[in-house]
C-alpha positions, 0 to 999 in steps of 0.5 A: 413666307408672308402674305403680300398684297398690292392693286395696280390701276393704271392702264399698263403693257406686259412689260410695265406689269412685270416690273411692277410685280417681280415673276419671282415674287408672285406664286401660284396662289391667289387669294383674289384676281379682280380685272376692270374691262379696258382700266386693267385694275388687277389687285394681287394678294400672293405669297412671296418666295424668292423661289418662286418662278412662275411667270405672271401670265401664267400665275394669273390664267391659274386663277380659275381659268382667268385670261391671261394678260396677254389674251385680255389684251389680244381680244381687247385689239381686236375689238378695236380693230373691227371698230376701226374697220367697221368705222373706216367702211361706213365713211367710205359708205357715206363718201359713196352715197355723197356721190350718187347724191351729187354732193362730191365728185369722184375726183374729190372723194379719190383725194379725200381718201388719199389724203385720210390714208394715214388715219384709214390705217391707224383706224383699221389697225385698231390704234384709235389713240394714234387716230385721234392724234392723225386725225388732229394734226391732218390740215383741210384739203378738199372735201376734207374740210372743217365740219368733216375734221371735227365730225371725225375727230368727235366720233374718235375722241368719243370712242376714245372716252368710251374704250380707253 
């Protein structure tokens, strides 16, 4: 056995995690787990043994109770999911208000809804990535004009800035 240390920071999946670091490389003890919010900076320093068969997520919920990848991840979507809730229904709220005050009609704001369906979805699905990219390929329809599209995609590429 030898000790072997290695620090992964890049934004990975599970799977691309895995590769990077063999299950069968990776024991149960850990000299060090430093995890970054949102960035994933995982730095490792473990004992390698090839008979080693513990699986990564559960070497590392070893580590002084730590998450697991999986749970980090977990909470990490559902944050983005009630963002992209809370996001989708304060539009909705302005649509509403822009109604009362007289500046659309219900006709208009019926058809910027259906039109914005694609990215109301990928917002409430916690994909603000997938959003970003809906967002700016969506061409002006209605009410779904330029000050609108670029209101939008500048709150998302902020959240984006601020949670990716």
């Amino acid at each position: 056995m030898y000790k072997y240390t290695r620090e992964i920071t890049k934004q990975v999946s599970i799977r691309r995690l895995e590769q990077e670091i063999p299950a069968e490389n990776v024991l149960a003890d850990y000299d060090s787990l430093q995890r970054k919010a949102n960035d994933f900076t995982f730095c490792f320093t473990t004992e390698l043994d090839s008979s080693g068969e513990a699986k990564l997520d559960e070497v590392i919920s070893q580590h002084n109770g730590a998450p697991t990848l999986r749970e980090s991840l977990i909470t990490q979507y559902k944050k983005r999911i009630k963002d992209g809730n809370d996001y989708a229904i304060g539009f909705t709220a302005d649509l509403m208000i822009g109604i009362m005050n007289e500046t659309y009609t219900d006709v208009e704001v019926f058809l910027v809804e259906t039109h914005l369906k694609g990215l109301d979805q990928a917002l409430k699905g916690g994909h603000w990535l997938s959003a970003q990219a809906a967002n700016a390929a969506l061409p002006l329809a209605g009410i779904y004009d330029q000050a609108m599209k670029d209101k939008i995609q500048g709150d998302i590429d902020q959240y984006v800035t601020d949670n990716y």
